[in-house]
N, C-alpha and C positions, 0 to 999 in steps of 0.2 A: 740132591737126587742123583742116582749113580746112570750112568750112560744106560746098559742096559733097560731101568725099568723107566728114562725117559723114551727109549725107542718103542717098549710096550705099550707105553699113552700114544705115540703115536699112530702106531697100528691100531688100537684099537678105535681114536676117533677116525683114522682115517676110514674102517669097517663102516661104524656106525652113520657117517658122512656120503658112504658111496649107498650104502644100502635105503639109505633115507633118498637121497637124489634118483636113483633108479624107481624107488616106489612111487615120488612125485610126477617122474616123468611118465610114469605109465599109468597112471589115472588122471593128470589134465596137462599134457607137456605144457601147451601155451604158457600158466601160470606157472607149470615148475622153471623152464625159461626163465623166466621173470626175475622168480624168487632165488632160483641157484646163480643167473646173472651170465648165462652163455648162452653160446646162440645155437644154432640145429644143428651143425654141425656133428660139436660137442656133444649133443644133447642125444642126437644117434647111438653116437659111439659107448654112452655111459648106459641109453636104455638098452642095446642090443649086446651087455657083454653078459659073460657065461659066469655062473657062480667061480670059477675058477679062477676066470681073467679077474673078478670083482676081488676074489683073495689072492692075488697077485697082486694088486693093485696096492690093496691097502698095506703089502706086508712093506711098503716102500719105508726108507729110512727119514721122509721126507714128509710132510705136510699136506696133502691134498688139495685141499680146501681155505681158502686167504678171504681175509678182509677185503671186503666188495667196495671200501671205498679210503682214500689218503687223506681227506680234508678234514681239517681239525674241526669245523662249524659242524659237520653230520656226527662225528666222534662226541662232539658237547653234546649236540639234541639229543642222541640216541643214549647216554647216559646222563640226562638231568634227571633231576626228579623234581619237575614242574609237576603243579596242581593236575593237569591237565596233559596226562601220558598221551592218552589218543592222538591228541592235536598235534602234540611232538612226534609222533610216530607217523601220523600221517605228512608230516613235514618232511621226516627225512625219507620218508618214500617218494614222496615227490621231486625231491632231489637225487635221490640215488635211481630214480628213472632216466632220467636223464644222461646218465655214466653210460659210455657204451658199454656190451657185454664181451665177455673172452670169445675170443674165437682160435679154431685151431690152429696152430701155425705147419 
């Protein structure tokens, strides 16, 4: 894959990543919180930016959006394929509650 059209996946999940997290936080913040894994601060600053600053954002050459968690155990459940998805899903939820959330520095 040539640099360019990997920087273009980038922009574009990083788009589709800010625009999904701004529509969670404006229809139930508490659970987008949750689910996006930051805390209010954060969570201000992404629901109250401008279309603009939002495609600023995403045109970054960088990533957004990271893996919410390091530990190989949550990496295994959340790609088994036990009988029983639900149970594993609701397993590694219950552990990746646990993680604290980003906050801004």
């Amino acid at each position: 894959m040539e640099t360019n059209q990997i920087l273009d996946e980038i922009r574009e999940i990083n788009l589709g990543y800010m625009l999904l997290a701004q529509q969670l936080l404006r229809e139930d913040k508490a659970t987008a919180m949750y689910r996006l894994g930051i805390g209010e601060d954060l969570a201000n600053i992404v629901e109250n930016l401008t279309s603009s600053q939002l495609l600023k954002m995403a045109a970054s050459n960088m990533l957004l959006c990271r893996f919410r968690f390091d530990d190989q155990l949550i990496a295994e459940i959340l790609s088994s394929h036990h009988r029983d998805r639900a149970l594993a899903q609701s397993h590694a939820t219950i552990l990746m509650a646990g993680l604290p959330a980003e906050a801004v520095a």
